[in-house]
N, C-alpha and C positions, 0 to 999 in steps of 0.2 A: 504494500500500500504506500501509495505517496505521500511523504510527512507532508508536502505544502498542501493538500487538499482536506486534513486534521488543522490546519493553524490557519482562521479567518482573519487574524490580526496580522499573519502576516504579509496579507495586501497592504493595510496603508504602515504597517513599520519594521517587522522584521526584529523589529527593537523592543518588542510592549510599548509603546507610544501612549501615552494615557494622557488626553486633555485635559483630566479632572486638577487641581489646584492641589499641589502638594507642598513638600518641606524642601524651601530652597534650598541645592548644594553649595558648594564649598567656592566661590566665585572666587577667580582669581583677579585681586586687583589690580585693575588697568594703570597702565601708566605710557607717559609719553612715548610713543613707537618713536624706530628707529628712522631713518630715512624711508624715501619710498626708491621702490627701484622702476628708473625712467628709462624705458625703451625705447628705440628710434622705430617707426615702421617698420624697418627689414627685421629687425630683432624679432618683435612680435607675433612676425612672419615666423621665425625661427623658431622661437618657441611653439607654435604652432608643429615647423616640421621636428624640434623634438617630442613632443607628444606622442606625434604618430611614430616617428622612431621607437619610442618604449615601448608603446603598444602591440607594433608589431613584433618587437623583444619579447614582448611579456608573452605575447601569442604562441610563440614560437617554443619557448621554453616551459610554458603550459603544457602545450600539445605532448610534449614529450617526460614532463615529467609521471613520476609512480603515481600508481593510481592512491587517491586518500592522501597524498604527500603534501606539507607545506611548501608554497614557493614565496619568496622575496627578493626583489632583487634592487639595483638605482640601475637604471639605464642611462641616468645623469653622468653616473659617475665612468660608465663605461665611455658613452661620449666623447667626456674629457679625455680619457687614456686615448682613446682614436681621435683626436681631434689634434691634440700634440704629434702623434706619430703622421697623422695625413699632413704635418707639414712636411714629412719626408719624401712625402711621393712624388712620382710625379708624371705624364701620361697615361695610361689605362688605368694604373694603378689609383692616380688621383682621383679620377674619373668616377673608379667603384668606391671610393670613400666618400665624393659627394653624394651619390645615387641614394649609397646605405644609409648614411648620416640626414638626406632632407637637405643638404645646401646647396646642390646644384643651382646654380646660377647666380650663386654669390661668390665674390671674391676671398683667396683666403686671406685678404686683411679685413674685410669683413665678419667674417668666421670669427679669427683670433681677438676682432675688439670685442665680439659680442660674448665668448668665454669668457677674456677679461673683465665685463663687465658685470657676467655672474658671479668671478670669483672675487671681485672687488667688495660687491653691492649685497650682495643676498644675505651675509652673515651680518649685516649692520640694518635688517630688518625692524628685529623687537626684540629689545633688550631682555624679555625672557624664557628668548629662544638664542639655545648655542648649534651655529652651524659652521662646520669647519670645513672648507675644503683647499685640497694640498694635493700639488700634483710633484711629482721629482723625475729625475733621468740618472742614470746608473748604466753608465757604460763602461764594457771592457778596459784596462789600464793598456794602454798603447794602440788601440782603437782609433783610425785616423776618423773624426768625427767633424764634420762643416760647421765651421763657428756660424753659419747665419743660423742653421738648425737651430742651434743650443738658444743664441739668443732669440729668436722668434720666440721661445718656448719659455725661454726667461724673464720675458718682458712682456706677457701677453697670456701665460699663464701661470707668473708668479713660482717655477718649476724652480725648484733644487737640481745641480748637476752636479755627479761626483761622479769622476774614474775610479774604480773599485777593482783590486785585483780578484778578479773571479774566479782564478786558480785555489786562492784562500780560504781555507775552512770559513772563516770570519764574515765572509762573503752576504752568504744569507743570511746572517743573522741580523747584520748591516743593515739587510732590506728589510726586514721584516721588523725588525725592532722600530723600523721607521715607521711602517706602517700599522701596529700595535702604539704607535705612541699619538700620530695624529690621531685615532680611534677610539683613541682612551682606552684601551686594551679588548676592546670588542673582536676587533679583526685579529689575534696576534699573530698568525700566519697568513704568506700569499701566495711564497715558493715554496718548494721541499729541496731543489737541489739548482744546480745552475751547471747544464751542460758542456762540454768542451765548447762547442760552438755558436757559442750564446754571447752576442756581441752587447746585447743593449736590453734594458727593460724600462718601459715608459708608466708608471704605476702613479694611480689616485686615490689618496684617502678620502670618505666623507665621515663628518659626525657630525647627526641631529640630536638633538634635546629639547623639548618643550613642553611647558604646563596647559591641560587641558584649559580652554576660558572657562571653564567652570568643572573643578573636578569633581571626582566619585568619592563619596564619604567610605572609608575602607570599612567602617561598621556594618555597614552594608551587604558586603562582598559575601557572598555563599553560593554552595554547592549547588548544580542544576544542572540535569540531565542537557549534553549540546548532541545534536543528532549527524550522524555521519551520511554520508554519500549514500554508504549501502540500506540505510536506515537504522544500523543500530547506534545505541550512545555511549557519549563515556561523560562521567562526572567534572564536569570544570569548575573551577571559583567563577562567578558571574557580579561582574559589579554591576551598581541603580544607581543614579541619580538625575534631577530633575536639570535638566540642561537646555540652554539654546543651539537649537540646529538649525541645518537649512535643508530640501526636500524637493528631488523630484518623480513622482509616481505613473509610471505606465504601466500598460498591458508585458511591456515586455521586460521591463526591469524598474525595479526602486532603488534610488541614490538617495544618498546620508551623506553629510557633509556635518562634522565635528569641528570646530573652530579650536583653534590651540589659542592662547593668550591674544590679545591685541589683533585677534581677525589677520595673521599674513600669514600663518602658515592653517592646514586644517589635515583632517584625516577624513579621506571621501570612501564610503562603502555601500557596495553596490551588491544586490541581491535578485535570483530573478521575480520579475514581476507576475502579476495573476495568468495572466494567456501561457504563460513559460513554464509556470509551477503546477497548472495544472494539466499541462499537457505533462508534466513526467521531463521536462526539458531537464537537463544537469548545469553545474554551475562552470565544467569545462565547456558544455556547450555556445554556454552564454558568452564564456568568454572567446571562444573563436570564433562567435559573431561579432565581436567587439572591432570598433574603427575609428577614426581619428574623429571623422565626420559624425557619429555616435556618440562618442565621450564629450564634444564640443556642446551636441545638441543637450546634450544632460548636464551640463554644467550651466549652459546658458539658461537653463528651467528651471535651475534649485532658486527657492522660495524660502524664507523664516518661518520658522513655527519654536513651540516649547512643548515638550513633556520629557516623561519618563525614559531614560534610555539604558536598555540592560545589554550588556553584554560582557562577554570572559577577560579575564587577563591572561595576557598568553606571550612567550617568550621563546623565539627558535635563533635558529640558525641556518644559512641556505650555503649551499657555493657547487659551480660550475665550470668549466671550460665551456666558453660560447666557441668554438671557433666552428661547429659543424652548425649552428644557429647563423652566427654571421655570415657563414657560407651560404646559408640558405639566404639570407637578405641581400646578397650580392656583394658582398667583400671578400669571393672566395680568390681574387684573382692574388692577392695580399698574402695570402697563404699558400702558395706557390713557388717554385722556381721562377716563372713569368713576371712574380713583381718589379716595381721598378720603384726603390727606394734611393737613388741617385740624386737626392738632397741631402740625405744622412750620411754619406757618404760614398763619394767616387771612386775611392782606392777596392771596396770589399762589395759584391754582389749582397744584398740580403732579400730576407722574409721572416714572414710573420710566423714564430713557430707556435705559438698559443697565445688565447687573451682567456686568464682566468678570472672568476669575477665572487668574490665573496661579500655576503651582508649578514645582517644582523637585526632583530627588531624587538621590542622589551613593551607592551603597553599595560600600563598598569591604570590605577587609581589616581595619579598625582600627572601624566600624560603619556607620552613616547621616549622612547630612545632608539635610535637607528643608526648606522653605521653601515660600511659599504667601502671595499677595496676592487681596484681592477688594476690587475696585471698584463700588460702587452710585451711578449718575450719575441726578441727581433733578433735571428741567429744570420750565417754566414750560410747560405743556398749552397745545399749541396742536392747531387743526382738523386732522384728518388719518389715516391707518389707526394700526391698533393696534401694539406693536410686541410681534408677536408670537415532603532528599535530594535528586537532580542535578536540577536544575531548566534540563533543556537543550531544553524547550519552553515554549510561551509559559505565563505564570501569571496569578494575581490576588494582589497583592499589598497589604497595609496595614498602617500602625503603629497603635497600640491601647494604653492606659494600660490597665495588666494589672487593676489591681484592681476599677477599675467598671466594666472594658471598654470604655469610651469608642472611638470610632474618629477618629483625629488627620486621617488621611491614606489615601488607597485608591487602587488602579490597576489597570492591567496590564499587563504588561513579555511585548511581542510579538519585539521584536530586539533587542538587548542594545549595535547596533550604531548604533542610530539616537539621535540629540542632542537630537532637539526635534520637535513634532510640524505 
């Protein structure tokens, strides 16, 4: 039997949405936000084609993830790691990182102010939200590398560059203690080992933190059956509290929009809607309907309201190698013998040997905490193949910088129970 055809509430909220007049929670006092962040037209635009870029991220590593399995990922952060390295390409190669990335037709000083821009502006939002983002280069020690590379990368995405002898035990610890420490120790690994012929890695940290605009009283918080895919349940903590949201409800999905502090950052979750739920529709299905053009229209329809909203606290762990994902979005050429990374350097042929991508996400009572590393390992081309409301069902969930809508971080939270995937 279909749990959504047992749960009538959960057409208008998925959440218990209860308009009746309750006991205010825990409101987090406002205070003067930080800047706003001011985009030019093209940016706008950009953010737009990153959207669709996660989306189609998210899509992709949906489809393939275990069945019941949490996914989270930042495709933000991925971006940045390809966004640094596409300053290395150059010809077809270039070509497929615009394609993949959504820039086509923008210049790449374009490209690089509007990174900059993000990584300048976004963490000086609301002062009670911490967003860190860190990008670095770590190349081979004797590694003939094109000073324009380094600085494009250094001036446009604030990048660290160190020569590291990669022969050295020392090596990875190097890297990974870097990226354990932007993270605040969420991520503490990125590599395991560093190949003979592994000339370069282009790696980005992020770290979000932020208090609900109104949080969950943890007096609250108890135990209640959350329902799985296949129908059965497992026991989760669920927090209540009377909260301001914003809301849009169709036949084919219902969106939740959670504001964190000072309305610039929010946690949006999406559920499917009546025609979906009762046809037996799944929430993988929902999401491989999902599209840029769809998430846009759902944003532009949430609406204010107040009530009751209950759902779990819940804490995982994800990580993957995209590069058979990327491959499938069109950056397979990058992964190849055929790249053409001839900005990074003329003296040594390269490619892309892996882009690993690790997150992290913590949501409790008091807000978020998220985290996200990606690794882009760029070795020395040798002969050889290519390397190619109550939310007690599963959801889709992301955080989103409210006012250009940017998308930080995306996922989907299948068991509430499960730590890492």
């Amino acid at each position: 039997m279909n749990v959504y055809r047992k749960t009538p509430l959960y057409l208008l909220c998925s959440l218990i949405i209860c308009f009746a007049s309750c006991k205010k929670g825990n409101k987090v006092t406002p205070q003067n936000p930080g800047k706003s962040l001011v985009l030019t037209s093209f940016e706008q635009q950009k953010v737009i084609a990153d959207n669709a870029f996660s989306i189609r991220l998210f899509k992709n590593l949906d489809s393939a993830n275990g069945t019941g399995a949490n996914l989270f990922a930042s495709p933000l952060s991925v971006s940045f790691a390809l966004g640094m390295t596409s300053n290395g390409a150059n010809g077809a190669t270039l070509s497929a990182f615009k394609n993949t990335l959504n820039f086509a037709g923008l210049s790449q000083d374009q490209v690089n102010a509007y990174y900059n821009n993000l990584i300048t502006n976004l963490p000086e939002l609301d002062p009670n939200t911490t967003l860190n983002i860190a990008n670095s280069i770590w190349y081979r020690q004797g590694f003939s590398v094109l000073p324009a590379f380094l600085q494009t990368n250094t001036t446009n995405f604030q990048a660290q560059v160190q020569a590291l002898d990669f022969s050295s035990p020392s090596a990875v610890s190097t890297i990974n203690n870097w990226v354990s420490n932007k993270t605040s120790g969420k991520i503490p690994t990125i590599i395991n080992n560093i190949p003979g012929n592994a000339m370069m890695y282009l790696v980005n940290a992020m770290y979000f933190k932020s208090s609900w605009a109104e949080k969950f009283d943890p007096a609250k918080t108890k135990p209640q059956p959350f329902y799985l895919a296949d129908n059965s349940t497992v026991q989760a903590n669920f927090m209540t509290g009377t909260v301001d949201f914003n809301y849009y409800l169709s036949e084919k999905a219902n969106v939740y929009e959670l504001p964190y502090s000072n309305n610039r950052y929010s946690m949006v979750i999406i559920t499917p809607g009546s025609s979906l739920s009762e046809s037996g529709t799944t929430l993988s299905q929902l999401a491989a309907g999902l599209d840029s053009l769809q998430w846009q229209t759902w944003m532009n329809g949430l609406k204010p309201n107040k009530g009751v909203v209950t759902m779990p606290r819940f804490t995982f762990s994800y990580s993957n190698k995209l590069n058979n994902a990327l491959t499938d979005l069109g950056l397979g050429i990058a992964f190849s013998d055929q790249a053409d990374f001839s900005l990074i350097s003329q003296a040594t042929k390269l490619q892309i040997s892996e882009v690993v991508h690790k997150a992290f996400v913590d949501v409790d009572e008091s807000g978020t905490t998220a985290a996200a590393a990606t690794s882009v390992g760029v070795i020395a081309s040798v002969a050889g193949p290519e390397y190619n409301p109550t939310f007690d069902h599963p959801f889709i969930f992301a955080i989103r910088e409210m006012n250009s809508g940017l998308i930080l971080f995306i996922g989907t939270m299948n068991n509430p129970l499960l730590t890492g995937n």
